[in-house]
C-alpha positions as CSV (number, residue, x, y, z in Angstrom):
1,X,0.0,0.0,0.0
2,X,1.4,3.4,-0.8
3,X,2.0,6.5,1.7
4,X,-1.5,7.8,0.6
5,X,-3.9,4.9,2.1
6,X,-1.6,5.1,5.0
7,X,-2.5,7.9,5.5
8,X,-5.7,7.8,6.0
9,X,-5.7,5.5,9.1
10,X,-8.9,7.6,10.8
11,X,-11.3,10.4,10.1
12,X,-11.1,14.1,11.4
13,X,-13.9,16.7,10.0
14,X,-13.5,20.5,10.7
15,X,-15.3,23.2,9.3
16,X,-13.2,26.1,8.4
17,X,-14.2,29.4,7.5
18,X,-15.0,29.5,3.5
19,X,-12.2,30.9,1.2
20,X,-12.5,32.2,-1.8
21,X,-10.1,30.8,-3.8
22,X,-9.6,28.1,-6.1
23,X,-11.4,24.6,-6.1
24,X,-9.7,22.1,-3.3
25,X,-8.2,19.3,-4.9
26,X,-9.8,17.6,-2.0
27,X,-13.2,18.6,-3.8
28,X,-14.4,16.4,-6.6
29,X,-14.9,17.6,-9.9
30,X,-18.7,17.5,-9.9
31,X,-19.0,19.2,-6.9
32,X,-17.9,22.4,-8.9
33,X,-20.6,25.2,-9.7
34,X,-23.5,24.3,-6.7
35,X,-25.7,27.0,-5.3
36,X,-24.2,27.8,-2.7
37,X,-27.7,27.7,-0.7
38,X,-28.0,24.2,-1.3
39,X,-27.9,21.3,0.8
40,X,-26.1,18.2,-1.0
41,X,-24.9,14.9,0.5
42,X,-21.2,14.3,0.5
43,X,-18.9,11.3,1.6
44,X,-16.0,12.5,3.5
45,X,-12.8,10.7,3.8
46,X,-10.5,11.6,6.9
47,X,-7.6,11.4,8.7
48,X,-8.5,10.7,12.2
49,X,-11.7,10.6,13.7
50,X,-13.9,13.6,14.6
51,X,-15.0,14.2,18.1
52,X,-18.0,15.9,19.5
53,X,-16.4,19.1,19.3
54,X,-15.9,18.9,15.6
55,X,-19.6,17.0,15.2
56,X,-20.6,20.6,16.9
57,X,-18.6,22.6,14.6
58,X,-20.7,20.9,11.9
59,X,-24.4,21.3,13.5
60,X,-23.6,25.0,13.2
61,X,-22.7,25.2,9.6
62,X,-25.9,23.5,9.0
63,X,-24.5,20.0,8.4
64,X,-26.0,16.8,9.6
65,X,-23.9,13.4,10.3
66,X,-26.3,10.8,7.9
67,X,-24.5,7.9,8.6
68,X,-21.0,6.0,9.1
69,X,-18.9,4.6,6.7
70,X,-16.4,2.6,8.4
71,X,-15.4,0.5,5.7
72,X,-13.3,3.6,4.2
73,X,-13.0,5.4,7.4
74,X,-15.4,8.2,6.5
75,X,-19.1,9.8,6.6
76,X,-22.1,10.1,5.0
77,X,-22.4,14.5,6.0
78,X,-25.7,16.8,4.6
79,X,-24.2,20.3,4.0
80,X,-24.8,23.3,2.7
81,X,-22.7,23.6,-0.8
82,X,-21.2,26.8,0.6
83,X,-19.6,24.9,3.4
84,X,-17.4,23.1,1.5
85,X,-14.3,25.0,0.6
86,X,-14.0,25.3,4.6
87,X,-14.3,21.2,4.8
88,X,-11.4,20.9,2.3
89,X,-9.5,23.6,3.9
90,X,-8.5,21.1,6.8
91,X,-5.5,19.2,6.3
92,X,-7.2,16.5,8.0
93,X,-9.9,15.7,5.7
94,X,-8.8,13.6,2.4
95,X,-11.4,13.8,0.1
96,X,-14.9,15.1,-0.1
97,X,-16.8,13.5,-2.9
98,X,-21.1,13.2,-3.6
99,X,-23.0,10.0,-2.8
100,X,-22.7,9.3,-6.0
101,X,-25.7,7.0,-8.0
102,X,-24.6,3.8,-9.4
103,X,-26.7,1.6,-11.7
104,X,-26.7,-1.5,-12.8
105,X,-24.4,-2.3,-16.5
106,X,-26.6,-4.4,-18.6
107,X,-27.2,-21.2,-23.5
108,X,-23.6,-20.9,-25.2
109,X,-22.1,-19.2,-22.7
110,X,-21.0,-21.8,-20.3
111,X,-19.4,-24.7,-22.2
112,X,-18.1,-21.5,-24.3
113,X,-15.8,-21.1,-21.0
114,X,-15.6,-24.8,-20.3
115,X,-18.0,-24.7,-17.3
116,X,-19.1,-28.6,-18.3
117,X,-15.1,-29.6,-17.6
118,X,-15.3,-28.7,-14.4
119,X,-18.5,-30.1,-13.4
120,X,-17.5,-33.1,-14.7
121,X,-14.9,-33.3,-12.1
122,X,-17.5,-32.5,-9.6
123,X,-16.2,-28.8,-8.8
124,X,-19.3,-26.9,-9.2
125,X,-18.5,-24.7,-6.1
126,X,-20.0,-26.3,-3.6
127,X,-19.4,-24.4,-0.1
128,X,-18.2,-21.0,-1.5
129,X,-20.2,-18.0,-0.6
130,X,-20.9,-15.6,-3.2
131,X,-22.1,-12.3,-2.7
132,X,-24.1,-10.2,-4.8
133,X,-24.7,-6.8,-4.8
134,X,-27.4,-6.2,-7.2
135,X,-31.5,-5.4,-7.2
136,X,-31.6,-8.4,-5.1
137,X,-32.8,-11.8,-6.0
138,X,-36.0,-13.2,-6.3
139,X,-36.1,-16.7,-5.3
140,X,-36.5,-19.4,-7.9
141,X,-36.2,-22.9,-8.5
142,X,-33.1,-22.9,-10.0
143,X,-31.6,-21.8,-7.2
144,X,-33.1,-24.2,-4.4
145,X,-30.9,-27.4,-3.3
146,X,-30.4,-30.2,-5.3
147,X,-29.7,-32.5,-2.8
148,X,-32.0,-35.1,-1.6
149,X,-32.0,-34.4,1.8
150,X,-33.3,-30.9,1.3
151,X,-34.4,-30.2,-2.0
152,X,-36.6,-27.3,-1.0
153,X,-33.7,-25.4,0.9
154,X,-32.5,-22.1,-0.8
155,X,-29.1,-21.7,-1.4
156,X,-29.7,-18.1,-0.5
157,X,-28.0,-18.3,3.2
158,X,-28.4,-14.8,3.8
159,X,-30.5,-11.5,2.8
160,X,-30.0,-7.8,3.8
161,X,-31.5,-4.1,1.6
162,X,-28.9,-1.2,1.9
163,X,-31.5,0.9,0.3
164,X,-32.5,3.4,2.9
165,X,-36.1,3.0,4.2
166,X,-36.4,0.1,2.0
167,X,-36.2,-3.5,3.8
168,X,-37.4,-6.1,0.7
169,X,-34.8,-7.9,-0.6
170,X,-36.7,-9.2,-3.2
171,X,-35.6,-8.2,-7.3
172,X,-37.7,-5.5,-8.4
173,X,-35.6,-4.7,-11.0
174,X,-35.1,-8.0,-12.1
175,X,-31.1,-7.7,-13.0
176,X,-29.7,-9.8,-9.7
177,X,-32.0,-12.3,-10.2
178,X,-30.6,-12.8,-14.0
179,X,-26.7,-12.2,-12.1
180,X,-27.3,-15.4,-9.6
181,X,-28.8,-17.4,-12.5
182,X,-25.4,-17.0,-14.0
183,X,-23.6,-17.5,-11.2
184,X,-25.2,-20.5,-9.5
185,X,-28.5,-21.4,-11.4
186,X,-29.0,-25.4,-10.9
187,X,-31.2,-25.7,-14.4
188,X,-34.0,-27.6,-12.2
189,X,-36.8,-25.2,-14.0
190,X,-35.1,-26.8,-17.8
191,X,-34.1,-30.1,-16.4
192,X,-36.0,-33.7,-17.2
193,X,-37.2,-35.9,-19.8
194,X,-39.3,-33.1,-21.9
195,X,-36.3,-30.7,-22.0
196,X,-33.6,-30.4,-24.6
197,X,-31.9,-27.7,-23.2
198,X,-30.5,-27.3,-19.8
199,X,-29.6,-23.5,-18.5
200,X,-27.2,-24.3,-16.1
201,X,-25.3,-21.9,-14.2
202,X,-21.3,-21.7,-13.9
203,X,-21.1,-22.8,-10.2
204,X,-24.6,-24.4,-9.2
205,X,-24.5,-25.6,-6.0
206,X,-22.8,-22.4,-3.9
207,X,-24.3,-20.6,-2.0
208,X,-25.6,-16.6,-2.3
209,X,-25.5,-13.5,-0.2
210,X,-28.2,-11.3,-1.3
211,X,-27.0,-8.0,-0.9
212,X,-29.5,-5.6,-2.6
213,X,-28.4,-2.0,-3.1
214,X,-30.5,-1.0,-6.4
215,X,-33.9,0.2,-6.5
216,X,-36.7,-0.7,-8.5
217,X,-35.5,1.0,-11.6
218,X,-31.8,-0.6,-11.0
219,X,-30.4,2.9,-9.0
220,X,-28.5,3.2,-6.1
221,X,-25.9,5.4,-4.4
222,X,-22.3,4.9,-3.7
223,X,-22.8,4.5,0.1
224,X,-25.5,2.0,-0.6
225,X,-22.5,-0.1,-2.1
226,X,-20.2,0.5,0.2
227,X,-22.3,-0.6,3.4
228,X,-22.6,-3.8,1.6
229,X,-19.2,-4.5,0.8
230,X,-18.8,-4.0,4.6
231,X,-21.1,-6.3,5.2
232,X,-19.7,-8.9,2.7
233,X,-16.0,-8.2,4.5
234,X,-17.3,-8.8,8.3
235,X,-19.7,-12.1,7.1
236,X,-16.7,-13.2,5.1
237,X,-16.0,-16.0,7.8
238,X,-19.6,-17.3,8.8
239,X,-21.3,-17.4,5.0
240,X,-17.5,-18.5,3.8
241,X,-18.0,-15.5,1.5
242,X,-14.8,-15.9,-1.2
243,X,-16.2,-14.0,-4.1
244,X,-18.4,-10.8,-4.3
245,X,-20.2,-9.5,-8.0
246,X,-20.3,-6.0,-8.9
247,X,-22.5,-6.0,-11.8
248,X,-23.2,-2.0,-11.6
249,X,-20.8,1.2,-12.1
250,X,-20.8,4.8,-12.3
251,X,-18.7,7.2,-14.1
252,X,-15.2,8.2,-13.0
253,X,-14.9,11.4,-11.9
254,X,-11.2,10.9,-10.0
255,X,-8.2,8.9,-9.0
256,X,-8.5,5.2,-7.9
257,X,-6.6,6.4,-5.1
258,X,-9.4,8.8,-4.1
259,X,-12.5,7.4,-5.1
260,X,-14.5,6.1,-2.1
261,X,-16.3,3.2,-4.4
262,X,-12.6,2.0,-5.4
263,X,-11.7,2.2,-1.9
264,X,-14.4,-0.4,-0.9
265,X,-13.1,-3.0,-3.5
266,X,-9.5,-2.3,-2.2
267,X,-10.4,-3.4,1.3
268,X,-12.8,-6.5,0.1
269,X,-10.0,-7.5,-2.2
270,X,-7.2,-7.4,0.9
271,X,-9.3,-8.8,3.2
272,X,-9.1,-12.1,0.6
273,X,-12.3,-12.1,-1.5
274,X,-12.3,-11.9,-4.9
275,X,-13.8,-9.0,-6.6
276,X,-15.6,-9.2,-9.7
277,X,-16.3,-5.5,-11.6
278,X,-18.6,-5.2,-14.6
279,X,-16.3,-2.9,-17.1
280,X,-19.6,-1.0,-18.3
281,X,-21.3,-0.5,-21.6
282,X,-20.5,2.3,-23.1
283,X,-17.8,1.1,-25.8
284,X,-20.0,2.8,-28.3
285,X,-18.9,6.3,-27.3
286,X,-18.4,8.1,-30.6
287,X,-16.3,10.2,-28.9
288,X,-13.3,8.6,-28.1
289,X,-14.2,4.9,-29.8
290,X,-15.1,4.1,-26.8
291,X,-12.1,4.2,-25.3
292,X,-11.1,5.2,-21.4
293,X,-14.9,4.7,-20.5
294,X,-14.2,1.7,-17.6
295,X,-16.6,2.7,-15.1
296,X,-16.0,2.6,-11.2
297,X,-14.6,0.9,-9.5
298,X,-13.7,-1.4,-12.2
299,X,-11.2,1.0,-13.0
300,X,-9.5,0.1,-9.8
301,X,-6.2,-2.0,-10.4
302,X,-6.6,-5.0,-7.8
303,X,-10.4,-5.9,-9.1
304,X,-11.0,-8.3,-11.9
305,X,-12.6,-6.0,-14.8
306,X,-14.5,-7.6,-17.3
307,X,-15.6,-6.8,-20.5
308,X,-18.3,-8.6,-22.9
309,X,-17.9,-11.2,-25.8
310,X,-20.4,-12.3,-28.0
311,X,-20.8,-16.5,-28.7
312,X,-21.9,-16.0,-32.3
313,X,-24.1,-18.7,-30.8
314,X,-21.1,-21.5,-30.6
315,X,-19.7,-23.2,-27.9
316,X,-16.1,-22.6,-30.1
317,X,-13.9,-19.9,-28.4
318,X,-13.1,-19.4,-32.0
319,X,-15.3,-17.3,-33.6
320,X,-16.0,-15.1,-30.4
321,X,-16.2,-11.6,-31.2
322,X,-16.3,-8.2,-28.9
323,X,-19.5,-7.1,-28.3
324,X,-19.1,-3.2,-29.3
325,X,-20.7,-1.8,-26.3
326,X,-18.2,-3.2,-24.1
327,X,-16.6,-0.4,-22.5
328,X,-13.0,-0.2,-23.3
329,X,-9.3,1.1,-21.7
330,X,-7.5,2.4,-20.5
331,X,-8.9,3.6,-17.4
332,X,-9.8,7.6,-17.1
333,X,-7.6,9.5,-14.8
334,X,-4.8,6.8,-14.2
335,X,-4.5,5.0,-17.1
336,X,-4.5,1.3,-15.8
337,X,-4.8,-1.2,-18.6
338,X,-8.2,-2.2,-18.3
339,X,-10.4,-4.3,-18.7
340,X,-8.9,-7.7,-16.9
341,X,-10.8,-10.2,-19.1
342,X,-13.4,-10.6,-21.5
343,X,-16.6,-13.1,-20.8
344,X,-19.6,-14.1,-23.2
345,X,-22.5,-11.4,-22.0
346,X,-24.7,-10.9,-25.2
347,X,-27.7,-12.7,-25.2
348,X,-27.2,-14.8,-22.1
349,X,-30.3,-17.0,-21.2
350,X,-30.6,-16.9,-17.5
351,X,-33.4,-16.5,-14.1
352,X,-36.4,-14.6,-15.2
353,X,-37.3,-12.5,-11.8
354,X,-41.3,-12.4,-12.8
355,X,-43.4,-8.9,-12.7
356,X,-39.8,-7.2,-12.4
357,X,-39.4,-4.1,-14.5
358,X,-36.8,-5.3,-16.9
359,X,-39.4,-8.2,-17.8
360,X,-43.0,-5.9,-17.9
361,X,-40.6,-3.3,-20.8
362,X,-38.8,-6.0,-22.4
363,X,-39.0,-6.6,-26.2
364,X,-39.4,-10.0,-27.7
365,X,-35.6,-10.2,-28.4
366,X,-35.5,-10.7,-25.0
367,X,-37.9,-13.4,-24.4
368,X,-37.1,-17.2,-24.7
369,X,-40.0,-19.3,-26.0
370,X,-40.8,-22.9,-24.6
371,X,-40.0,-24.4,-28.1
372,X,-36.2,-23.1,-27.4
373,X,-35.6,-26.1,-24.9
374,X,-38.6,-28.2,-24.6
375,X,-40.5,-30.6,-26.4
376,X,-43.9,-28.6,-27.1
377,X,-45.8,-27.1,-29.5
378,X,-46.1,-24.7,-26.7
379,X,-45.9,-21.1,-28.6
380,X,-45.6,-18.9,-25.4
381,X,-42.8,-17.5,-23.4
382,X,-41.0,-18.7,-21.0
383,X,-41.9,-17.8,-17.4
384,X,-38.2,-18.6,-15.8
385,X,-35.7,-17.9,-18.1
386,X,-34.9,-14.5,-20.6
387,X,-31.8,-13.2,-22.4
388,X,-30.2,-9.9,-21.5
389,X,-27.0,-8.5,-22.5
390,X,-23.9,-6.3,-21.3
391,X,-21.0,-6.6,-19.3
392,X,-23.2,-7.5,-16.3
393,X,-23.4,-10.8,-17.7
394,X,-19.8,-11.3,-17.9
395,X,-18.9,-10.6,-14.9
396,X,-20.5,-12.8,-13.3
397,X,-19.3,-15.6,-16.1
398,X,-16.2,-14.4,-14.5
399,X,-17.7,-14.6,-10.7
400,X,-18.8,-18.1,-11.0
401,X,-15.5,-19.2,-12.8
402,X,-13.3,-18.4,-9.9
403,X,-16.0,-20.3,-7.8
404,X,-15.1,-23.3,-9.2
405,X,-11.5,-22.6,-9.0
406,X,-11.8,-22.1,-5.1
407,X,-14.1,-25.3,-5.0
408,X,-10.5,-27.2,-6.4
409,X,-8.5,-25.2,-4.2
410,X,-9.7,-23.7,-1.0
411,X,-6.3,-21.9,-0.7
412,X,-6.1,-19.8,-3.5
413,X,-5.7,-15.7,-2.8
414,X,-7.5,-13.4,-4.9
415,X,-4.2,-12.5,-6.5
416,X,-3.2,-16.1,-7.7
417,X,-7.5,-16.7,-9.1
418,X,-6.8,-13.5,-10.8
419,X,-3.3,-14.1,-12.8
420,X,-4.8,-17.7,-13.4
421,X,-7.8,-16.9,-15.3
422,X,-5.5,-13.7,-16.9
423,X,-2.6,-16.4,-18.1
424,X,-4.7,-19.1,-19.0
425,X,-7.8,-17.1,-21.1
426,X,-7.8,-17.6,-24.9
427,X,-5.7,-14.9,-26.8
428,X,-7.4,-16.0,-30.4
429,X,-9.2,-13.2,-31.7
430,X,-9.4,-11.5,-34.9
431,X,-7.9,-8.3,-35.6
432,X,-11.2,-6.5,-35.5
433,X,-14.4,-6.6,-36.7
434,X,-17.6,-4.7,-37.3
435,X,-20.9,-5.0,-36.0
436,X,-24.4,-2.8,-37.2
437,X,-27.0,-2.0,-34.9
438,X,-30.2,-3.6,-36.3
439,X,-32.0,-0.7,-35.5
440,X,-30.1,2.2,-36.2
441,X,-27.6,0.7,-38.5
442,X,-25.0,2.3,-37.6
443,X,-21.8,0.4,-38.0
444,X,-19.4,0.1,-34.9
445,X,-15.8,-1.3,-35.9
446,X,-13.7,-2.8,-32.7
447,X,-9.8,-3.4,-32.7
448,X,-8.6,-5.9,-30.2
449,X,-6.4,-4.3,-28.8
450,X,-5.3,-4.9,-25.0
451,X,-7.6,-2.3,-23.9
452,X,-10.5,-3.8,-25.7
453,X,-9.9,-7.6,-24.5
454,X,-7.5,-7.6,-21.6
455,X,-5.7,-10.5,-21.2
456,X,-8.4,-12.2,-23.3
C-alpha cells in the first residue's frame, strides 16, 4: 500500500471558515458550480476521527452526520454547498466527494468457458459463498438445493437491503436475479425428460448473499454499495463468503486512489475475496471509440474487470467476437490497462425474476420461447428464463468461474484466481471486426487491442 492509504488511518472533520479561492483538490470535480444555498450529500474521507467538538462545529454550519462509513473510514455529511471549501480547507480531511448513483451495466455461454469440464470433475462450487450486490434476488427454483436431503432449501444463506427505508430484498428490478442465474442457477426449472436444453449456471451448488443495493429501476448510491461491501467483509467468515459480483458502475470522476467506491473493493480484495467489476457498456462512445470509458470501480487496479464477448451462438472460443458496447481502456484518470478479461454477456439466457421491471418493458428479443428447450408445441414465453446483455453478464461468467476454481482449491488468494484466469484465457481473436445495430444501423468497428480484451 502506498503513503497515501496510510494515511488515512482515521477520520477528522472540521469546518473552516469558506475561502474564496480556487477549487480544493480535495473537492471532486462534480462538486464544482452548486448553489451555494444548497444542501447536497457528501462522503467525507479523513484522517483521524472527529470528536463531538468537531460534530458541533458541523451542526452550526448546517451539516447533519447521515451515517457511518467505516469500511473507508469516513461519513455520510448533509451540508450546505457553501460549506465546502472550509471542509477541504482542513488538512485532516482527504477527500470530499457526492453520494454518488450507481446503476446496474446491462445457453452458449457456459461450455463456451468450459463450465461442463469442471462439473464433470465434480467442482461446481459447492461451499463458497458468493455475494451479490445487485436489485436483489428473487427466489426461484433454479436456485433451491439439489440434494436429496433438502431439495426445497434455498441456497440463499443470507439477505440484507442497503437501500434506505427500504427493507425487501426481493428483485424489483429483475437484474440480480438474471446475475445469480449466471452464477449458481442449478437448471432444475429446464431439467427432465421433456427438456432439450439445460440452462445451467457456472457454479450451481454455492451458496448466495443477497445484498441488494438497487432500487426498483436498478439505481442506487455509492454509500448503498459501500455498506454492503462492509457487510460482505465482516460475514466473510460465517457465509465463507470468497467471491463478491459487482455487476453495476458509475462514471469516473477521479483517481482510484481517491474514489470512495474503489476504496471499498480495495479493502474486500485485501481482506481475501475476490472481486468481480462489470467494465460497463458504453464502448459505443463516438467520442473517443469508446475508449477510457471503464466505469467505477472497475477502473480500480486489484479488481477483476470484465468486459463482454459475443458467442456468435457456438460453444467454439473461436469465432467469439467483442461485443461493441463493451466499455474499453485504459482507465480515465490513471491510465491502468483495463479491462482484466473478457466473458460471453450478449444474449445470455438466465433466471427470469417475474413482474420485475426489466421483464414488464422487455422486447421480444429478449424473451425465450418454450419451443427453445422443450418438447412442445407450446408457442408462449418462457416464465423462468430471458436473455439480457452487457458486461453485467460477464462478470458474473467471471464470478462463478473463480468459484469453481476455489471449489479445487480452498487456498487460493485473490491474487493467484486473478493471474490464473489472466494467463490461462484464450488470446485467439481476430484483428477487428464490425458490428451494425439492427436498428439504427450504424456500424461500430472494434480493434482488439489490449484495452479492448484484456488479457483475453
Amino acid at each position: 500500500m502506498d503513503n497515501f492509504r496510510t494515511r488515512y488511518a482515521g477520520f477528522i472533520l472540521l469546518l473552516l471558515p469558506l475561502a474564496c479561492h480556487a477549487r480544493s483538490p480535495k473537492i471532486a470535480p462534480d462538486l464544482d458550480g452548486l448553489d451555494p444555498h444548497s444542501i447536497i450529500s457528501v462522503i467525507v474521507q479523513f484522517a483521524a476521527p472527529p470528536d463531538s467538538a468537531q460534530h458541533g462545529r458541523i451542526d452550526q454550519a448546517g451539516g447533519v452526520e447521515q451515517a457511518d462509513l467505516p469500511l473507508i473510514r469516513g461519513e455520510i455529511v448533509s451540508i450546505p454547498a457553501s460549506a465546502l471549501s472550509g471542509l477541504a480547507n482542513d488538512p485532516n480531511v482527504v477527500y470530499v466527494s457526492p453520494d454518488r448513483q450507481v446503476s446496474a451495466t446491462l445457453d452458449y455461454a457456459n461450455p463456451t468457458v468450459g463450465a461442463g469440464y469442471a462439473l464433470s470433475y465434480g467442482w461446481d462450487g459447492t461451499g463458497v459463498g458468493i455475494a451479490i450486490i445487485d436489485s436483489g434476488i428473487l427466489q426461484e427454483n433454479d436456485l433451491l438445493s439439489k440434494n436429496t436431503n433438502a431439495s426445497n432449501v434455498s441456497r440463499i444463506v443470507y439477505n440484507q437491503s442497503f437501500i434506505p427505508k427500504v427493507s425487501s430484498t426481493s428483485d424489483q428490478y429483475g437484474h440480480g436475479t438474471h446475475v445469480a442465474g449466471i452464477i449458481t442457477g442449478n437448471g432444475t426449472a429446464s431439467t427432465g425428460t421433456n427438456y432439450f436444453k439445460t440452462f445451467r449456471g457456472m457454479a450451481p451448488n454455492d451458496n448466495l448473499i443477497n445484498l441488494r443495493v438497487l432500487d426498483a429501476n436498478g439505481n442506487g448510491t455509492d454509500s448503498n454499495v459501500i455498506n454492503a461491501i462492509n457487510a460482505a467483509i465482516q460475514s466473510k467468515n460465517k457465509y465463507n463468503i470468497r467471491v463478491i459480483n459487482l455487476s453495476l458502475g458509475r462514471p469516473v470522476y477521479e483517481s482510484y486512489t481517491l474514489d470512495p467506491l474503489c476504496q471499498a473493493v480495495e479493502r474486500a480484495w485485501n481482506a481475501g475475496i475476490v472481486v468481480v467489476v462489470a467494465a460497463g457498456n458504453q464502448g459505443r462512445n463516438q467520442t473517443t471509440n469508446g475508449y477510457a470509458t471503464i466505469t467505477a470501480p472497475g477502473n480500480d487496479p486489484l479488481v477483476i474487470t470484465v468486459g463482454a464477448m459475443k458467442t456468435e451462438n457456438t460453444t467454439s472460443r473461436a469465432d467469439d467476437l467483442i461485443a461493441s458496447y463493451s466499455s474499453k481502456g485504459p482507465t480515465l484518470m490513471d491510465h491502468v490497462v483495463k479491462p482484466d478479461l473478457v466473458a460471453p454477456g450478449n444474449r445470455v439466457i438466465s433466471l427470469l425474476a417475474s413482474k420485475s421491471v426489466i421483464v414488464t418493458k422487455s422486447t421480444v428479443n429478449n424473451k425465450v420461447l418454450y419451443s427453445y428447450y422443450q418438447n412442445t408445441f407450446n408457442k408462449s414465453y418462457s416464465a423462468d428464463y430471458y436473455r439480457l446483455s452487457g458486461t453485467s453478464m460477464a462478470a458474473p461468467m467471471v464470478s462463478g468461474a473463480a468459484a469453481l476454481m476455489l471449489t479445487r482449491d480452498w487456498s487460493l488468494t485473490p491474487e493467484t484466481i486473478k493471474a490464473r484466469l489472466m494467463k490461462t484465457a484464450s488470446k485467439s481473436f481476430p484483428m477487428y471486426s464490425i458490428a451494425v445495430d439492427p436498428v439504427t444501423n450504424a456500424s461500430y468497428t472494434s480493434q482488439y487491442d489490449i484495452f479492448t480484451i484484456g488479457a483475453g
